[in-house]
Every structure is written in C-alpha cells, then in structure tokens.
C-alpha positions as CSV (number, residue, x, y, z in Angstrom):
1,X,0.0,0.0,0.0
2,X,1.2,3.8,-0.6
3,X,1.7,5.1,2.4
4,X,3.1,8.7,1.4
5,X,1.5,11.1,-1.1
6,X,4.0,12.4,-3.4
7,X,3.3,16.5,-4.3
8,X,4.2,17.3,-8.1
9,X,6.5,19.7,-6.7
10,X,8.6,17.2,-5.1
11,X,8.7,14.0,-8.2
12,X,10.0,16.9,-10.4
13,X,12.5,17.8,-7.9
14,X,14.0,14.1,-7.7
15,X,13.4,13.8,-11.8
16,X,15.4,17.2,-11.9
17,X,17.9,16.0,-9.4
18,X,18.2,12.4,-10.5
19,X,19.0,13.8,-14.5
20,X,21.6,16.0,-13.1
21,X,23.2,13.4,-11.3
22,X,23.0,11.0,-13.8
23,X,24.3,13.4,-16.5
24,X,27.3,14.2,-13.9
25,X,28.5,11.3,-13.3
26,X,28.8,9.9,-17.0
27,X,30.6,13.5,-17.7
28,X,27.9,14.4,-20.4
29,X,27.2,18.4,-20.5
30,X,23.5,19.6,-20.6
31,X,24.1,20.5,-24.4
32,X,25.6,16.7,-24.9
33,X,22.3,15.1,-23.1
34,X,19.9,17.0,-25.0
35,X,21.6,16.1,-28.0
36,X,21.8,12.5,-27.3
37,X,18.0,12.4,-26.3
38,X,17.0,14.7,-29.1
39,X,15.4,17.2,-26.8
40,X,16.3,21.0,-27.1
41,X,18.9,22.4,-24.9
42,X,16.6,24.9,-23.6
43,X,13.9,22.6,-22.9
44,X,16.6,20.1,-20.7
45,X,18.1,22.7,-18.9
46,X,13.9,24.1,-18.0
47,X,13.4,20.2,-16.7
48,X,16.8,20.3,-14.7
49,X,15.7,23.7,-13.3
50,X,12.0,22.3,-12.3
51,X,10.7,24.3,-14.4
52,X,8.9,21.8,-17.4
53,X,6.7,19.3,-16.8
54,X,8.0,16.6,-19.5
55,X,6.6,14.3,-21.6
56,X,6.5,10.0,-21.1
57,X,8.0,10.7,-24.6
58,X,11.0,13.3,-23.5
59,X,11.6,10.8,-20.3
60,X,12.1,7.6,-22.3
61,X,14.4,10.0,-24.6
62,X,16.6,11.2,-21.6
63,X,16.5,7.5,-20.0
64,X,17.8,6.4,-23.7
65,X,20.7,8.6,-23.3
66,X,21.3,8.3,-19.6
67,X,21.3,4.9,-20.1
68,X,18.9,4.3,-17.5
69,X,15.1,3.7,-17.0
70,X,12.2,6.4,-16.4
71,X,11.4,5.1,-13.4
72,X,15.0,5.4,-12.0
73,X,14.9,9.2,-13.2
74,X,11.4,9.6,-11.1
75,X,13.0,7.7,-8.2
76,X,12.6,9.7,-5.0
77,X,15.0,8.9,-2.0
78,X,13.8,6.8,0.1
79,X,11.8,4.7,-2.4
C-alpha cells in the first residue's frame, strides 16, 4: 500500500535532481544530453531547473541517453 503522497512539486525535484546526477557522473554536458535524447537544450536545462513538466515521450528519450530507465529518473529517495 502507498503510504506517502507524493506532491508534483517534489517528483519533479528528484526527476530534476536524479537527470543532473546521472548526467554528472557519466561527464555528459547539458548541451551533450539534450543532444543525445533529441530534446532542445533549452527545454533540458527548463526540466533540470523544475521548471517543465515533460513528456513520457522526453523521459524515455533522456533515459535512452542516460542509459537508465524512467522510473530510476522519477525515483525519489527513500523509495
């Protein structure tokens, strides 16, 4: 059972967090991701900043180039 509920304010601050992270420790830039995932650079540094809401689409892309899943992006510690 779900014990906690989970604001929108605080899954797109772990997705923001968890991209940045991710993107950090492989060494890719922001300009590098957005390339790889086929997302504007704009648009990836407004979802690192909390800022846009994105996509299932746009989080499969960034997964694909972070070589990780969605859900790990949307992971929230703890969880």
């Amino acid at each position: 059972m779900f014990a906690m509920k989970i604001t929108l304010k605080d899954q797109k601050l772990a997705l923001s967090q968890n991209i940045k992270a991710q993107r950090k420790m492989q060494g890719v830039s922001q300009e590098k991701l957005a390339l790889l995932a086929n997302i504007d650079r704009s648009y990836m540094s407004e979802v690192e900043r909390c800022l846009a809401n994105p996509s299932i689409e746009a989080l499969v892309r960034i997964g694909n180039a972070l070589k990780t899943t969605p859900s790990e992006l949307l992971k929230i510690e703890g969880d």
